[in-house]
N, CA, C and O atoms as CSV, one atom per row, in Angstrom:
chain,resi,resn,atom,element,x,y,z
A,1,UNK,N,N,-7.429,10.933,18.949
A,1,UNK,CA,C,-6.611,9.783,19.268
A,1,UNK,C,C,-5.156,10.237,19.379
A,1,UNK,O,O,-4.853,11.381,19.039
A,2,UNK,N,N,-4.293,9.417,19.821
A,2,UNK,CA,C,-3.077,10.039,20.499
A,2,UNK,C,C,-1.987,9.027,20.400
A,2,UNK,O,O,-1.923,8.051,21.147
A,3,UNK,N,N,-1.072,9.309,19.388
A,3,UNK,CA,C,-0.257,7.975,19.014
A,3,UNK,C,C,1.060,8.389,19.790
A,3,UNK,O,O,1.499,9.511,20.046
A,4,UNK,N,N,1.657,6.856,20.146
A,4,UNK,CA,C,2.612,7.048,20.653
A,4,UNK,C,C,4.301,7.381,19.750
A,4,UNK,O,O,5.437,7.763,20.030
A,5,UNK,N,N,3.527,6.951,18.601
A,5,UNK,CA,C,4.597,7.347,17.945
A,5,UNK,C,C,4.597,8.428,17.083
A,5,UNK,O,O,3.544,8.781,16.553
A,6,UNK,N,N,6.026,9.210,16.797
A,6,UNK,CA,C,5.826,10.556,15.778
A,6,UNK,C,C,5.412,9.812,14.616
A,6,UNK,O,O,5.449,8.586,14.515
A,7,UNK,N,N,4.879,10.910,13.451
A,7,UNK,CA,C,4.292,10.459,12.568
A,7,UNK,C,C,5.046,11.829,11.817
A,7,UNK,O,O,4.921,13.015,12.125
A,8,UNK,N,N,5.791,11.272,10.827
A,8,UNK,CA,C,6.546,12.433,9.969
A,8,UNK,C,C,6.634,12.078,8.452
A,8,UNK,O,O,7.287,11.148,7.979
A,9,UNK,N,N,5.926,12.904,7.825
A,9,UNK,CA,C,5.757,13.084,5.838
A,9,UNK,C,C,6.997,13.403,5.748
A,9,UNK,O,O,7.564,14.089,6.599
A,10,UNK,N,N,7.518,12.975,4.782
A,10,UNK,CA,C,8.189,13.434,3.478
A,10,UNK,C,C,8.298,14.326,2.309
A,10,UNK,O,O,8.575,13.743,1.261
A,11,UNK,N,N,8.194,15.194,2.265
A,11,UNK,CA,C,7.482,16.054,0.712
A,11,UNK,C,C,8.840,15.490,0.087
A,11,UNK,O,O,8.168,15.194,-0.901
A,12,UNK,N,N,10.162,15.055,-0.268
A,12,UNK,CA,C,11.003,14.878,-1.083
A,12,UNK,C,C,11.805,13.336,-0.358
A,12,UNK,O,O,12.732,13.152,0.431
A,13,UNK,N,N,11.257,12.817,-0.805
A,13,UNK,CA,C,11.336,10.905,-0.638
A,13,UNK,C,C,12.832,10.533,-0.800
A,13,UNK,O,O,13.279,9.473,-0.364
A,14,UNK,N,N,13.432,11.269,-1.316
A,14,UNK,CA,C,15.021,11.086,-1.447
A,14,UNK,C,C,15.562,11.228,0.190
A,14,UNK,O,O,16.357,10.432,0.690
A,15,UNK,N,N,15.106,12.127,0.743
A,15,UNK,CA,C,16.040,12.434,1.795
A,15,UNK,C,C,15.344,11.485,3.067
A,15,UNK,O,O,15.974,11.214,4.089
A,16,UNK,N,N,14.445,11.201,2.903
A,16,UNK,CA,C,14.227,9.794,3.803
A,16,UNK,C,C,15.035,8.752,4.214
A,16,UNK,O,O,14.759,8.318,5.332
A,17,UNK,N,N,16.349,7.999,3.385
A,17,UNK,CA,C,17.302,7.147,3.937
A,17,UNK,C,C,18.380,8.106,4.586
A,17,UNK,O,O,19.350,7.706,5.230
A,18,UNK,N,N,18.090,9.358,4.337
A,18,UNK,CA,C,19.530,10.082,5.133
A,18,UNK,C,C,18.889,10.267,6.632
A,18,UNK,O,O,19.400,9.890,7.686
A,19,UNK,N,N,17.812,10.851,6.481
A,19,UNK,CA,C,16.962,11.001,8.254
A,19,UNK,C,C,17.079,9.780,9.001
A,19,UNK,O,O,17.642,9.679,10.091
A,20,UNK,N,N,16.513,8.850,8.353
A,20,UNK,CA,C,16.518,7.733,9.167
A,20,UNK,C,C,17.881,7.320,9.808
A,20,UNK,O,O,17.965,6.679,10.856
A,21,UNK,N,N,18.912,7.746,9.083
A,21,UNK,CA,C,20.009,7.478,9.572
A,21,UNK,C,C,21.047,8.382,10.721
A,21,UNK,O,O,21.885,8.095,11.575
A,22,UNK,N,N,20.549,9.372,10.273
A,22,UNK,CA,C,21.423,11.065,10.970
A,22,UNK,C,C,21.052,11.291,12.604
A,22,UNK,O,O,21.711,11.865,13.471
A,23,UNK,N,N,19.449,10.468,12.704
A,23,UNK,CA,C,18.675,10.854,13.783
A,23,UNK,C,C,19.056,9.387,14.623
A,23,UNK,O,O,19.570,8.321,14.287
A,24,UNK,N,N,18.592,9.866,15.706
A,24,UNK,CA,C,18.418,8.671,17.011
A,24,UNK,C,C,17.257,8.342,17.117
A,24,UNK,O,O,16.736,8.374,18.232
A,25,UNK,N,N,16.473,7.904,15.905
A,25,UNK,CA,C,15.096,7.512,16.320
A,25,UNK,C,C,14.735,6.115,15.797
A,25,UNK,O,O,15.347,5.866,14.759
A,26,UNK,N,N,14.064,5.300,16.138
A,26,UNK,CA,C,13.754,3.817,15.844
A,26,UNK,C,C,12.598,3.936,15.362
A,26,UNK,O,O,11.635,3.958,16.128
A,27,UNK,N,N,12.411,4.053,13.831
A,27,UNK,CA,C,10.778,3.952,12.949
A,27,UNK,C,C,10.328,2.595,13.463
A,27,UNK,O,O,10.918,1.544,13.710
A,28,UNK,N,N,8.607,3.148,13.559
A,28,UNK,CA,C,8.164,1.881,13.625
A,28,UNK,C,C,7.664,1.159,12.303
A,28,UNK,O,O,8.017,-0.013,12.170
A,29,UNK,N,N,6.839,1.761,11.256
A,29,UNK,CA,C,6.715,1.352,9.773
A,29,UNK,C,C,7.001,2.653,9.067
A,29,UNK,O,O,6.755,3.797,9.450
A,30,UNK,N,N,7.560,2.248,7.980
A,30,UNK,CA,C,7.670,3.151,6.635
A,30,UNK,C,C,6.657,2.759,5.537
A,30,UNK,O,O,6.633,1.719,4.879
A,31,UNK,N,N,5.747,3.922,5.480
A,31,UNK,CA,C,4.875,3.423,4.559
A,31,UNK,C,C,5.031,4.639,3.316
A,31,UNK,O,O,4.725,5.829,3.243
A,32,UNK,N,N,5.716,3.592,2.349
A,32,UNK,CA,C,6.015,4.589,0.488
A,32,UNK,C,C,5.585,4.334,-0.287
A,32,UNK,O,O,5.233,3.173,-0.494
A,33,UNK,N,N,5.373,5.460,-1.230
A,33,UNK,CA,C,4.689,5.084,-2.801
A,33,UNK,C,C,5.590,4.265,-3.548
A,33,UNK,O,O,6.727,4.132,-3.095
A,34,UNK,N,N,5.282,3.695,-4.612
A,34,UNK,CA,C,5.912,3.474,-5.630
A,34,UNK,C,C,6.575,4.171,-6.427
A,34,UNK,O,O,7.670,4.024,-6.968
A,35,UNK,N,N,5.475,5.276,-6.453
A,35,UNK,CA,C,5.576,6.260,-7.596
A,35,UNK,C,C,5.677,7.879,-7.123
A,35,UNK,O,O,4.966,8.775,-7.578
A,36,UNK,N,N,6.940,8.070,-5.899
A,36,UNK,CA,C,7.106,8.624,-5.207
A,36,UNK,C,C,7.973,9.680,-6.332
A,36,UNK,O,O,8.631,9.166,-7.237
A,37,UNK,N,N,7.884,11.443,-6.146
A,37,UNK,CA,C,8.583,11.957,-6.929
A,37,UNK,C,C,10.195,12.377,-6.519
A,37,UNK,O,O,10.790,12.682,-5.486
A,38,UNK,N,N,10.442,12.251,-7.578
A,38,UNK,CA,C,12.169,12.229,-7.906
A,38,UNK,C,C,13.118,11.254,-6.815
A,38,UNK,O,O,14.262,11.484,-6.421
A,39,UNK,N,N,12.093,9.930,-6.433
A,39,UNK,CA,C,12.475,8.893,-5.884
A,39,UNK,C,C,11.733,7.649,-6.281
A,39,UNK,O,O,11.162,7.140,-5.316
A,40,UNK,N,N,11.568,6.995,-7.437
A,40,UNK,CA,C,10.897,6.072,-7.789
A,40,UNK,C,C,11.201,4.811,-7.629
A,40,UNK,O,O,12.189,4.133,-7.910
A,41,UNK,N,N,10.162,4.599,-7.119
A,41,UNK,CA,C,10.334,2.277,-7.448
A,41,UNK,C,C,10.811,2.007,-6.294
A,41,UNK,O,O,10.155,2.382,-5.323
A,42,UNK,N,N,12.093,1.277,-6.072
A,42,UNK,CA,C,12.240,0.420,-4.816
A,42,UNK,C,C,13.804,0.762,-4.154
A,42,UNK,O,O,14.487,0.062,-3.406
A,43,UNK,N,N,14.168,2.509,-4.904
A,43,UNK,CA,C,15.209,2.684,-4.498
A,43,UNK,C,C,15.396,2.858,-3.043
A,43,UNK,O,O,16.385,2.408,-2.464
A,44,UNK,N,N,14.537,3.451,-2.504
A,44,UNK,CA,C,14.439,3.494,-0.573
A,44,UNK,C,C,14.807,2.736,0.217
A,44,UNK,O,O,15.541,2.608,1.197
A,45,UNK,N,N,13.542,1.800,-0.974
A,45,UNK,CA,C,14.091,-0.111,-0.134
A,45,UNK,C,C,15.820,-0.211,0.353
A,45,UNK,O,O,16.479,-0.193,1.392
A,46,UNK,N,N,16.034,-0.323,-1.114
A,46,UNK,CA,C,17.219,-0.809,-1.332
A,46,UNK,C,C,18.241,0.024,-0.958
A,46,UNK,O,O,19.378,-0.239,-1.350
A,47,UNK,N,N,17.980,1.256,-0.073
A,47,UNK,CA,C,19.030,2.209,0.160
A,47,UNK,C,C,18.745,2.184,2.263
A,47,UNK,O,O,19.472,2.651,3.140
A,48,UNK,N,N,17.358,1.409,2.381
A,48,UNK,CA,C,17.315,1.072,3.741
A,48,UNK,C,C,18.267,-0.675,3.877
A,48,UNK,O,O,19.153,-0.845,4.714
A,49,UNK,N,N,17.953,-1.451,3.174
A,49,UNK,CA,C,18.400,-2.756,3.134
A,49,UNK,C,C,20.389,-2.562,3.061
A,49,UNK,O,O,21.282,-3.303,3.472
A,50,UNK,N,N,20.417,-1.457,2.468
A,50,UNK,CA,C,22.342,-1.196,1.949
A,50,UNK,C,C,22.780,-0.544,3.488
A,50,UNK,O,O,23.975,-0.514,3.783
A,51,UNK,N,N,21.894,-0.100,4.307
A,51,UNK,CA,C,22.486,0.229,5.790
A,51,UNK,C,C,22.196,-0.876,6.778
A,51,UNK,O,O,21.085,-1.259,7.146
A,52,UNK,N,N,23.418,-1.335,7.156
A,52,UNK,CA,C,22.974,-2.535,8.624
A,52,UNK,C,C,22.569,-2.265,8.915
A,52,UNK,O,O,21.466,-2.811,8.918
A,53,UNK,N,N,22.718,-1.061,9.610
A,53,UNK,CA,C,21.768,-0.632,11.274
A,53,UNK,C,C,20.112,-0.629,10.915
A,53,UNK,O,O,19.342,-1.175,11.704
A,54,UNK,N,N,19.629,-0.011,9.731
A,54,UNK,CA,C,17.856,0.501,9.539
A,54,UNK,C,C,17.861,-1.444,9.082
A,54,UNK,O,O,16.872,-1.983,9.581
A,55,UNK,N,N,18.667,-2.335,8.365
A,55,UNK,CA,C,18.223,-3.631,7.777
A,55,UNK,C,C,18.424,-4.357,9.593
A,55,UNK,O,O,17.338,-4.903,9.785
A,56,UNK,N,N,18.980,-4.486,10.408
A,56,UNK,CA,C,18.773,-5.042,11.376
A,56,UNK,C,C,17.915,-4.639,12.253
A,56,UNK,O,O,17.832,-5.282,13.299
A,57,UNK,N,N,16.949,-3.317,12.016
A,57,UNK,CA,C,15.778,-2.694,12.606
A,57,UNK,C,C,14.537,-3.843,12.543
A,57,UNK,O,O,13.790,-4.290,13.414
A,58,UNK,N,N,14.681,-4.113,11.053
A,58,UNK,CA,C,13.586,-4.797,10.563
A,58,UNK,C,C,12.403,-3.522,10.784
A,58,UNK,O,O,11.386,-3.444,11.473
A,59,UNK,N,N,12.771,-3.021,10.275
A,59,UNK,CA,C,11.365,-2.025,10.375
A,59,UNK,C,C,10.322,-2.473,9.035
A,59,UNK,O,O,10.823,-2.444,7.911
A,60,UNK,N,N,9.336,-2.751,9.144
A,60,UNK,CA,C,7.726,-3.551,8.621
A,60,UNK,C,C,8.223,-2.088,7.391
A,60,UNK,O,O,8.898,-1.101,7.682
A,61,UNK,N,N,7.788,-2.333,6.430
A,61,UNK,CA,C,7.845,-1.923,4.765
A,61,UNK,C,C,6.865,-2.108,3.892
A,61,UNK,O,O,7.446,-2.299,2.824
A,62,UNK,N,N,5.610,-2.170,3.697
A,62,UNK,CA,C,4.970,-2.245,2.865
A,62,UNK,C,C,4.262,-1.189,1.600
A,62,UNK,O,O,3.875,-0.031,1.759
A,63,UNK,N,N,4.251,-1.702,0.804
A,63,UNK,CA,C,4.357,-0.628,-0.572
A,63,UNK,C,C,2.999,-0.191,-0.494
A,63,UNK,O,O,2.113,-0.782,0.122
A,64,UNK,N,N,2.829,1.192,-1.342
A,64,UNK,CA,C,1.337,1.760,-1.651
A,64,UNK,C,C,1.184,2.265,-2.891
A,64,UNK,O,O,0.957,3.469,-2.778
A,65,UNK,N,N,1.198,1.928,-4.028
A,65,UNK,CA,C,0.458,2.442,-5.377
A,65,UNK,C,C,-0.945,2.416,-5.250
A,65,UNK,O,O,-1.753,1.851,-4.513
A,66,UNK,N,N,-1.009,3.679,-6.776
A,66,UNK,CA,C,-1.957,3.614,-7.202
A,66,UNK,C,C,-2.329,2.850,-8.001
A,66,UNK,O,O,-3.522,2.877,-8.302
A,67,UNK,N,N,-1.225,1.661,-8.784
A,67,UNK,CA,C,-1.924,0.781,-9.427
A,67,UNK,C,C,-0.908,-0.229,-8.946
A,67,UNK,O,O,-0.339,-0.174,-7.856
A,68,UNK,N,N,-0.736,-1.180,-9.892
A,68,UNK,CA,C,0.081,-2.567,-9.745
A,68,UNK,C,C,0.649,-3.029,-10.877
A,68,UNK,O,O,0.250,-4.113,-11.303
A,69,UNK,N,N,1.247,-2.616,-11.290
A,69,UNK,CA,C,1.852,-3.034,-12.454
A,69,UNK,C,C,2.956,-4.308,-12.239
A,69,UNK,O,O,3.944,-4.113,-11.530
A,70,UNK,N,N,2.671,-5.973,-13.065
A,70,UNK,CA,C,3.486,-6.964,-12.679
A,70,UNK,C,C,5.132,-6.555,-11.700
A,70,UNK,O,O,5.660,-6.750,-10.605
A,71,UNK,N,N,5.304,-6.074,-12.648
A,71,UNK,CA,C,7.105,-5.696,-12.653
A,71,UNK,C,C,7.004,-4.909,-11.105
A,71,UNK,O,O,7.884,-5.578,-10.561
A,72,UNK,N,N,6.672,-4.223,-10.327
A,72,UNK,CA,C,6.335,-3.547,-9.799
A,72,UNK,C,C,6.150,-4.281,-8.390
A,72,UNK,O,O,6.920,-3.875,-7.519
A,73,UNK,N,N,5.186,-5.379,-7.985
A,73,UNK,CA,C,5.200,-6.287,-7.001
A,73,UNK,C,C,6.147,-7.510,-7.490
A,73,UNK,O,O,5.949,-8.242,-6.521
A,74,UNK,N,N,6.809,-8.057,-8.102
A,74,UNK,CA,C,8.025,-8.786,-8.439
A,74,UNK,C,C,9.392,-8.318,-7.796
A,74,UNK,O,O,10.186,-8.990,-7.138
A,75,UNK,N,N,9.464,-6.775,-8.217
A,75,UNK,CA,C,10.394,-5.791,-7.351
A,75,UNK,C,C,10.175,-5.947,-6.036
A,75,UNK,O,O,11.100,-6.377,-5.347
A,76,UNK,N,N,8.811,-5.604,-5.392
A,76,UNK,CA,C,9.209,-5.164,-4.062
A,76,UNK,C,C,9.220,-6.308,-3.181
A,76,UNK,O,O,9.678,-6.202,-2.043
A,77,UNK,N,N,8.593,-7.761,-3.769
A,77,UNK,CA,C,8.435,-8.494,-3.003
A,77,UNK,C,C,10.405,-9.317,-2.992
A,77,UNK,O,O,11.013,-9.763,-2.019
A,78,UNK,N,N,10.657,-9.265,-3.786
A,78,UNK,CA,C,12.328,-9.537,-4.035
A,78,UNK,C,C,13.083,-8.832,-2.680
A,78,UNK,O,O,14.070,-9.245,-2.072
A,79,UNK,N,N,12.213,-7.546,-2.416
A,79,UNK,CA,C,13.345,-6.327,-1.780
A,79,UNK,C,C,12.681,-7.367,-0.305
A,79,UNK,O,O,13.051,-7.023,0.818
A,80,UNK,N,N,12.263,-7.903,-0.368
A,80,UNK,CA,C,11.675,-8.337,1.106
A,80,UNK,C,C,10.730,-7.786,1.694
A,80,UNK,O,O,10.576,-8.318,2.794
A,81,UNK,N,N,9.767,-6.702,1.444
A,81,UNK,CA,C,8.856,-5.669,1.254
A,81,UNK,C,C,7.605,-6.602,2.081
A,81,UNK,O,O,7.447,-7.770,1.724
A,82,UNK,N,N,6.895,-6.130,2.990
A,82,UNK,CA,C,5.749,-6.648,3.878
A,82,UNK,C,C,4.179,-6.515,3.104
A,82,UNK,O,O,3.128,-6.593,3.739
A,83,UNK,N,N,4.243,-6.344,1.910
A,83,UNK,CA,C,3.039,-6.445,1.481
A,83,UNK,C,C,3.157,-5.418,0.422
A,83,UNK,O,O,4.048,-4.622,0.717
A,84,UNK,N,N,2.552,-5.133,-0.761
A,84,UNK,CA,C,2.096,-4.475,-2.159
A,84,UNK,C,C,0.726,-4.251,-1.906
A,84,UNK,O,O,0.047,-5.274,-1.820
A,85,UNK,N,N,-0.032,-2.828,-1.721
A,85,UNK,CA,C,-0.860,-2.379,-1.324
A,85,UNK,C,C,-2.020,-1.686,-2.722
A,85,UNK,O,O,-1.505,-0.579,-2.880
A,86,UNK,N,N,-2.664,-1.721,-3.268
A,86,UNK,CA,C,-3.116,-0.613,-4.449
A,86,UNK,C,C,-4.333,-0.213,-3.810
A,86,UNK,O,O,-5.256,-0.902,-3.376
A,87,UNK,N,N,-4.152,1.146,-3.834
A,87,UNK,CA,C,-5.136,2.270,-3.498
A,87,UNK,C,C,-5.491,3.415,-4.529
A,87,UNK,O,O,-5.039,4.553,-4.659
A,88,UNK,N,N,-6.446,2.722,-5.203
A,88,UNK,CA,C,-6.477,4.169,-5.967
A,88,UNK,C,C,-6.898,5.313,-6.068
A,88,UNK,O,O,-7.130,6.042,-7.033
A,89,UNK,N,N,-7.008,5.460,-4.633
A,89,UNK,CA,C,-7.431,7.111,-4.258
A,89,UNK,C,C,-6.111,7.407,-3.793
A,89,UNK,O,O,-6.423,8.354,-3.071
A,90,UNK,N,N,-5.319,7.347,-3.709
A,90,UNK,CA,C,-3.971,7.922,-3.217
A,90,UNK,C,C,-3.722,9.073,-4.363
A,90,UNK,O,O,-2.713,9.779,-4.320
């Protein structure tokens, strides 16, 4: 199958709000852990939502843990977040 859009990992989740920003490219979804390392919880969100340009994208956001902890979908659904996902094979 043959997508039209790039499809690009992260190995260090921090530097994800700087790409999105540095580059000329229009994401179509960002799909993040919760429990992403040495970037946890809903800081992404909130570091995509703190730039006009990626918050007037509206680019679709929905979360992916391995579990669900209350506090956890309270957060992301606050951040404006398109859905709280739990997969626990991730």
């Amino acid at each position: 199958m043959k997508f039209i859009h790039e499809i690009i990992f992260f190995k260090e989740a921090e530097k994800t709000p700087g790409y999105l920003t540095m580059q000329a490219i229009e994401p179509f979804i960002i799909l993040p852990g919760i429990n992403m390392p040495r970037l946890k919880g809903l800081k992404p969100r909130e570091e995509v939502l703190a730039n006009e340009d990626l918050r007037l994208q509206c680019i679709p956001y929905p979360f992916f843990s391995t579990g669900a902890e209350q506090k956890h979908v309270i957060d992301a659904c606050s951040k404006s977040v398109q859905g709280f996902f739990v997969n626990p094979y991730l």
